[in-house]
C-alpha positions in Angstrom: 31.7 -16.9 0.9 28.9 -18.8 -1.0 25.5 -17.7 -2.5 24.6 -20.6 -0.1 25.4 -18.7 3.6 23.6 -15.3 1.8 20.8 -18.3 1.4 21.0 -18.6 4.9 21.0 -15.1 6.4 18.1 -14.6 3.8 16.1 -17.5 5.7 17.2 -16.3 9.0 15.6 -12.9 8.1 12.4 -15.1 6.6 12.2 -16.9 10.4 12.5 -13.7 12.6 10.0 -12.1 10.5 7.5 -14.7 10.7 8.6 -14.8 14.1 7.6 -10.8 14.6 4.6 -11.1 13.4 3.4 -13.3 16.2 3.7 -9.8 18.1 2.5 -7.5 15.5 -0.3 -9.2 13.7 -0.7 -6.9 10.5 3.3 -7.1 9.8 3.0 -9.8 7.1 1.3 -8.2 3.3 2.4 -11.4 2.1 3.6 -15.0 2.1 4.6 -17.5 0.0 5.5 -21.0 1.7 6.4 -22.5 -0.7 6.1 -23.3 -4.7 2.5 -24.4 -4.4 -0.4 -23.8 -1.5 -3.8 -24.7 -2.0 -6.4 -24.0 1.4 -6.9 -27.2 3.5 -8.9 -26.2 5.8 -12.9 -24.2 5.5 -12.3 -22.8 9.5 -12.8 -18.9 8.3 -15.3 -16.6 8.0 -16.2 -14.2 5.0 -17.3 -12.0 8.2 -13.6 -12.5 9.8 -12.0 -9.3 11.3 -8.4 -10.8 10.5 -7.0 -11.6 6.5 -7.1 -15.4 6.5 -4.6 -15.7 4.2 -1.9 -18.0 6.0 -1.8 -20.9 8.0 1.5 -20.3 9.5 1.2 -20.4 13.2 3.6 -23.2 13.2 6.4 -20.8 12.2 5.9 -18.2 14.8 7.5 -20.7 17.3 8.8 -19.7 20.5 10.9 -16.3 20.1 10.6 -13.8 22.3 11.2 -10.3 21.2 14.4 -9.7 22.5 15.6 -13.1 21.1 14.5 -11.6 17.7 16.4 -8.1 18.7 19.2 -9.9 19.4 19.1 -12.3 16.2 18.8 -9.3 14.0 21.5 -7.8 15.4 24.3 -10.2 14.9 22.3 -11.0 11.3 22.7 -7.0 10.4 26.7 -7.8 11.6 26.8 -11.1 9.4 25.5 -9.1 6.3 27.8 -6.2 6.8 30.6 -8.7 7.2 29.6 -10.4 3.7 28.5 -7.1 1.9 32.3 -6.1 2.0 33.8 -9.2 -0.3 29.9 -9.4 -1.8 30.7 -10.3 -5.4 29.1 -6.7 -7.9 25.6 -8.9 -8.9 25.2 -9.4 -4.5 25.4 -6.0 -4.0 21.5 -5.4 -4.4 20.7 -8.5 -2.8 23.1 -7.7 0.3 22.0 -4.2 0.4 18.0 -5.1 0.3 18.7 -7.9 3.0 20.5 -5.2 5.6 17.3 -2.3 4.8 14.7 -5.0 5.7 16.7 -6.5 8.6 17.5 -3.0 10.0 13.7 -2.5 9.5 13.0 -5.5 11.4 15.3 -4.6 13.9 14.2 -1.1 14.4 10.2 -2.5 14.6 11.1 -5.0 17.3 12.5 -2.1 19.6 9.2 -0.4 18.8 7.5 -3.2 20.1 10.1 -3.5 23.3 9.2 0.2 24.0 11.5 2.7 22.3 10.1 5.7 21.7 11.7 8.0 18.9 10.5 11.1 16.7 8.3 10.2 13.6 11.1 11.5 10.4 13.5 8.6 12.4 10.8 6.0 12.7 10.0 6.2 8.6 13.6 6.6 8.1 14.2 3.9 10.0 11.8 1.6 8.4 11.3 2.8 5.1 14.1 4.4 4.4 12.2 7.5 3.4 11.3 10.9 5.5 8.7 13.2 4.4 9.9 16.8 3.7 8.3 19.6 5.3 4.9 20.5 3.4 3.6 23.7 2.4 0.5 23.8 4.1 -0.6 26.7 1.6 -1.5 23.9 -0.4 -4.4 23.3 2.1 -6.1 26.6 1.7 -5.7 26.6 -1.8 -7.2 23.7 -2.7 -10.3 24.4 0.1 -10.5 28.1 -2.0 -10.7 25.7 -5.7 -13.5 23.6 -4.4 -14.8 26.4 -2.9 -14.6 27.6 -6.5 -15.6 24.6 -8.6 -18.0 22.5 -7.0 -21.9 23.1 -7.2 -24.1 24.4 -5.0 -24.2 27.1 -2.0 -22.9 27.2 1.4 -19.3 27.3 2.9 -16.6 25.2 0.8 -16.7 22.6 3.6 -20.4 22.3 2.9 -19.6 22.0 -0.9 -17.2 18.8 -0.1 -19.4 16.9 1.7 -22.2 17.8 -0.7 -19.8 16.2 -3.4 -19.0 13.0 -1.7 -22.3 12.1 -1.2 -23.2 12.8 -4.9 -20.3 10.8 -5.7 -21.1 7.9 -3.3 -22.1 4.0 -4.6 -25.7 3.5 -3.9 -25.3 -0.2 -2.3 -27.3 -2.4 -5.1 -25.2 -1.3 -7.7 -21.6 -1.5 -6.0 -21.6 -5.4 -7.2 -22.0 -4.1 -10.5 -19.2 -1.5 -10.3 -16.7 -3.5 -8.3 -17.0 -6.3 -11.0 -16.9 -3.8 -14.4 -14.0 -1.9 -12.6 -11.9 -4.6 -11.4 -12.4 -6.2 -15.1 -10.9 -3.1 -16.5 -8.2 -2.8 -14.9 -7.4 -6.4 -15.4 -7.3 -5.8 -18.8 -4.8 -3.1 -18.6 -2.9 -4.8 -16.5 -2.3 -7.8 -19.0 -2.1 -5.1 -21.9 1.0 -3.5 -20.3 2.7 -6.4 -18.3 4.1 -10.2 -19.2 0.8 -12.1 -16.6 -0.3 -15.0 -16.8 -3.8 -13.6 -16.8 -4.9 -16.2 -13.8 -5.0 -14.0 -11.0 -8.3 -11.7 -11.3 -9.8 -12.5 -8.1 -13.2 -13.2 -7.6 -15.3 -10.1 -6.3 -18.1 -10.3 -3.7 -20.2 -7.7 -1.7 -21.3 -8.3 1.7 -21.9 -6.7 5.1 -18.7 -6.4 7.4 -19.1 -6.3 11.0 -17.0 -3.3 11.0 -18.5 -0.4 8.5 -15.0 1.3 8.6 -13.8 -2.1 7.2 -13.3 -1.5 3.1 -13.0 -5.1 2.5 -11.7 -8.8 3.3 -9.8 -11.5 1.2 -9.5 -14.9 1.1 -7.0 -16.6 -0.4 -7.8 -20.1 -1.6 -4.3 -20.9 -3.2 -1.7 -20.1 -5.6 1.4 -21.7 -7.9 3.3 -20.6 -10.2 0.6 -19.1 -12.3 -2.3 -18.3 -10.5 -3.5 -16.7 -7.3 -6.5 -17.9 -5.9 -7.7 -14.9 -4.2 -11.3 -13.5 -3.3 -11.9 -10.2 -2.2 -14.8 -9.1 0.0 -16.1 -5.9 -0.4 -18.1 -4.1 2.6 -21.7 -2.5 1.5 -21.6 -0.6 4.6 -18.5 0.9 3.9 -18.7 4.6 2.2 -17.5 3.7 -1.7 -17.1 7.0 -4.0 -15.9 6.9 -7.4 -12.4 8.1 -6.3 -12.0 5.4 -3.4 -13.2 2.4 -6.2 -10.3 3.6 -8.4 -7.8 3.9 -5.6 -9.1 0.7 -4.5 -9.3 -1.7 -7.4 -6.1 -0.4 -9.1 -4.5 -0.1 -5.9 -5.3 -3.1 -3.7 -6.2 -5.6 -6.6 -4.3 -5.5 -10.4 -2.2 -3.8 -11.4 -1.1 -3.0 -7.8 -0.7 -5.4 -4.8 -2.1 -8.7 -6.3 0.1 -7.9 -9.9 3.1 -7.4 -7.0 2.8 -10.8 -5.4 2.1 -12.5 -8.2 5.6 -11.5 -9.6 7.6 -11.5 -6.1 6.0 -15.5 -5.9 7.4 -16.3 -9.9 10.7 -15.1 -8.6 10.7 -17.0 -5.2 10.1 -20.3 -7.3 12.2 -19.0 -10.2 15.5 -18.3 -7.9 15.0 -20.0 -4.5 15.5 -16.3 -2.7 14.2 -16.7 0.8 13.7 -13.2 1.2 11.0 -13.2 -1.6 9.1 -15.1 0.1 7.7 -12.5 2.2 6.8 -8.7 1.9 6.7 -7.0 5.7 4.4 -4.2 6.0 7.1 -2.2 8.1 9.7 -2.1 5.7 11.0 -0.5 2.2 9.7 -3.0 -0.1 5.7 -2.2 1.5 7.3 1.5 0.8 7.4 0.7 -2.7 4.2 -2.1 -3.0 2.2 1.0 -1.4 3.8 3.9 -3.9 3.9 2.1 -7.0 0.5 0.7 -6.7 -0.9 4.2 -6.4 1.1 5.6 -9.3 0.5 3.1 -11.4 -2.9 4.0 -11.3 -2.0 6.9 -13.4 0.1 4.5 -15.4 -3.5 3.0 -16.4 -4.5 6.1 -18.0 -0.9 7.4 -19.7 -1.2 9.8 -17.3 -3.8 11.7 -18.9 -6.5 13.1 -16.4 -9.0 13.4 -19.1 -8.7 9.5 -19.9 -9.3 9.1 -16.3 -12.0 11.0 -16.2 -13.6 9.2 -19.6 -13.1 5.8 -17.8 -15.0 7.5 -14.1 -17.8 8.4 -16.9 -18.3 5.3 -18.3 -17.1 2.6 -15.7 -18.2 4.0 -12.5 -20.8 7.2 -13.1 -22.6 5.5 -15.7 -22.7 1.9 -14.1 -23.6 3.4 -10.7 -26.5 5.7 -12.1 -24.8 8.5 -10.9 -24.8 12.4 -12.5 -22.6 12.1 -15.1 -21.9 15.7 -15.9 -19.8 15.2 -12.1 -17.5 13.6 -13.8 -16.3 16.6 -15.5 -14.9 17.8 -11.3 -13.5 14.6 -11.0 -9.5 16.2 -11.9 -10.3 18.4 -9.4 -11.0 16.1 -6.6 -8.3 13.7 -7.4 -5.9 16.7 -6.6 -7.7 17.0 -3.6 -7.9 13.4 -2.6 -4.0 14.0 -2.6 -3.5 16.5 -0.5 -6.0 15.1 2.0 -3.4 12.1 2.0 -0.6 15.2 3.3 -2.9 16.6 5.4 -3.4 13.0 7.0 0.4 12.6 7.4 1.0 16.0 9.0 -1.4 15.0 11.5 0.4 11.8 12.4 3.4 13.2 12.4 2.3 15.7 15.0 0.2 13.9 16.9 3.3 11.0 17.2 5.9 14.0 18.1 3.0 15.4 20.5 2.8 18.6 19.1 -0.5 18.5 18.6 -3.5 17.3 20.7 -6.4 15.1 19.7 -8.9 18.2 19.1 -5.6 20.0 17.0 -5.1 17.4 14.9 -8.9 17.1 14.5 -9.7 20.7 13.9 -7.3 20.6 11.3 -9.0 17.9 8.8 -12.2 19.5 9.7 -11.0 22.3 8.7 -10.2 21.3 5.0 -13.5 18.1 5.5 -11.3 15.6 5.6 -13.0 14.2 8.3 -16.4 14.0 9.1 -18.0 17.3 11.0 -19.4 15.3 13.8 -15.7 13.1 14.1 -15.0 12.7 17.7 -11.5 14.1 18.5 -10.1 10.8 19.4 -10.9 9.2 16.0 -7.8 11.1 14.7 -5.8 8.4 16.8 -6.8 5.7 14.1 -4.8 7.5 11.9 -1.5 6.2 13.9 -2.3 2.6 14.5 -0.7 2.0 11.3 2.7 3.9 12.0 4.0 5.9 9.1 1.3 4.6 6.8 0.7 8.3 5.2 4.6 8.3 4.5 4.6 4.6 3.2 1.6 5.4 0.9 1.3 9.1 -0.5 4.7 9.8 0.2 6.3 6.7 -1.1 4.2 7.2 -4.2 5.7 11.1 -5.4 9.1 9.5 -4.8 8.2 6.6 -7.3 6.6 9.0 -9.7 9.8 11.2 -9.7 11.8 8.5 -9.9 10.2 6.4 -12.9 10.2 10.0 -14.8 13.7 10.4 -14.3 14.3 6.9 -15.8 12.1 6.7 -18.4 11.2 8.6 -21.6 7.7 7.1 -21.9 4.8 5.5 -20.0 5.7 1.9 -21.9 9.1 2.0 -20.7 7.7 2.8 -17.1 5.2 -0.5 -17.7 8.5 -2.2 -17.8 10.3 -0.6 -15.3 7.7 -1.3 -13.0 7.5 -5.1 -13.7 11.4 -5.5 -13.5 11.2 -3.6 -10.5 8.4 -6.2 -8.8 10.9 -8.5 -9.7 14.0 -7.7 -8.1 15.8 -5.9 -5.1 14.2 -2.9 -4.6 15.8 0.1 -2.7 13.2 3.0 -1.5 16.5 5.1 -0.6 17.9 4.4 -4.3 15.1 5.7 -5.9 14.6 8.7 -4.1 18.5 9.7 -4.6 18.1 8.4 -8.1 20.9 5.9 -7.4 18.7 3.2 -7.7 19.4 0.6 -11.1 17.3 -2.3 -11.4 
């Protein structure tokens, strides 16, 4: 067989995915049509509750979802069939193309009504299940705070006294999102081969939903650039640890840094299945993972340079207390382990072992949610399935793997961007397997 028919399973699995997303509207991360896209038409709103990224209604013509089941199944057959003569530089293409159809297929049963335990559903789609976690880890991180952070009053009081120290007043979160997202720009193309095109353009505005962070637009790209604005929401509860997560995270060097390189290798290789990243699937696994542990990446994984760029960047431009700074390593651990905590809930309240008011009481019990949270506002935490795996998860099994590759934060800067590039396997790199 020819590179040409793994062409053509590749744009099979490009068609039933766009397909899919007609019936799960936050599947596609990204898209790239084609080598160049500019924005034709002005019919979206900067107050949108939907991404308007794509125009691509077109393609999510008529299947239904058990023509999509039943497309990914013989396609999953067709790839197993091929991956057995596959020549040795197809065999990470082949075995990337059956994890993300077997994704695909396992997300359109979801859709048709399946019902299975949590661990098999991330398996399943991300090719990663969270280990058991040592809820100790909850009490003793509760009993540090308790510990570190200012003031009197239970260590539940002290958190909530903290986050509000730490929040953006709203007339200088313009000022912060711009001097941030700068920064890390300029790390970004100190560390990787960019073309230095693709800062977006930062705003601040009022969302009609205050739980809303923020909303992009993108105008256009090619080969070079990205086109992108991004929307940030005033209303929306900004701290200095959710602006770091955010801009290095969502913007460069994370998710913006990743489609600029997966679009340069659609156009460089004519691979249909770089065309797209699917939010139920291993390669969002590793978007989500790397782009929070590259983060750390920024800062040579030194905590005090972290907390020397949260002085200066965000504390000083915000007018906050800068002697907080100083607690900042302390609530990053946290801000981790809240990420667990968040996880164990879903995965109870998913496996019903756990009611509303359990999983509730819980987060309350460690402030991870607000005191006066309604029970039922634990169920937001499941509308994205598996997101606490795909994120905080995903991101320890990058971080161990890039230390067991690597000798030095440089060589991870290039493992990384080689990685962006290529065939990714989530199950590789947590079995260490994995050689890009």
């Amino acid at each position: 067989m020819s590179e040409a028919a793994l062409n053509a399973m590749a744009a099979q699995y490009l068609d039933l995915t766009l397909c899919k997303s007609r019936y799960d509207d936050i599947d596609i991360q990204w898209y790239t049509e084609g080598p160049f896209w500019r924005r034709t038409s002005m019919r979206f709103s900067r107050d949108y509750k939907i991404l308007p990224d794509y125009e691509i209604a077109d393609a999510k013509h008529g299947k239904t979802l058990k023509d999509i089941l039943e497309e990914s199944e013989n396609l999953l057959a067709n790839l197993s069939s091929y991956q057995r003569t596959a020549h040795r530089d197809e065999k990470q293409r082949v075995q990337y193309l059956l994890d993300h159809v077997r994704a695909l297929n396992t997300r359109t049963r979801m859709l048709l009504g399946e019902k299975m335990t949590f661990d098999r559903m991330t398996e399943e789609l991300y090719d990663l299940t969270a280990p058991e976690y040592d809820y100790s880890r909850f009490d003793r991180i509760l009993e540090e705070l308790n510990q570190a952070l200012p003031g009197g009053g239970t260590a539940q009081d002290k958190i909530y006294r903290f986050r509000k120290q730490i929040s953006i007043p709203k007339d200088k979160l313009l000022s912060v999102m711009q001097r941030t997202t700068q920064e890390f720009h300029d790390m970004s193309m100190a560390h990787m081969t960019l073309t230095g095109n693709s800062m977006p353009r930062v705003r601040v505005r009022r969302l009609p939903d205050p739980g809303m962070a923020f909303l992009s637009i993108l105008f256009g790209y090619d080969y070079n650039h990205l086109e992108y604005e991004r929307n940030f929401n005033l209303d929306y509860p900004w701290t200095v640890d959710n602006v770091l997560e955010c801009i290095g995270h969502e913007m460069e060097p994370g998710h913006l840094t990743y489609y600029e390189k997966r679009t340069q290798t659609y156009i460089d290789t004519c691979w249909p299945e770089m065309a797209v990243v699917q939010q139920f699937s291993p390669s969002s696994a590793f978007t989500e993972g790397s782009a929070r542990y590259v983060i750390s990446m920024c800062f040579d994984h030194s905590p005090e340079h972290r907390t020397d760029f949260e002085r200066e960047a965000i504390f000083r431009t915000a007018g906050l207390d800068e002697g907080l700074a100083a607690l900042m390593p302390l609530w990053h651990e946290y801000c981790e382990i809240v990420g667990y905590g968040k996880l164990e809930v879903t995965r109870k309240l998913w496996d019903q072992k756990w009611s509303c008011r359990e999983g509730a009481e819980f987060l309350k019990k460690y402030a991870m949610i607000g005191r006066e949270a309604e029970d039922e506002s634990v169920l937001h935490l499941a509308a994205d399935d598996g997101h606490f795996v795909a994120h905080d998860y995903a991101r320890d099994v990058v971080k161990e793997y890039f230390n067991a590759m690597t000798q030095n934060v440089e060589e991870q800067w290039r493992l990384y961007e080689t990685i962006c590039c290529g065939h990714m396997s989530m199950s590789g790199m947590k079995d260490k397997t994995y050689r890009p």
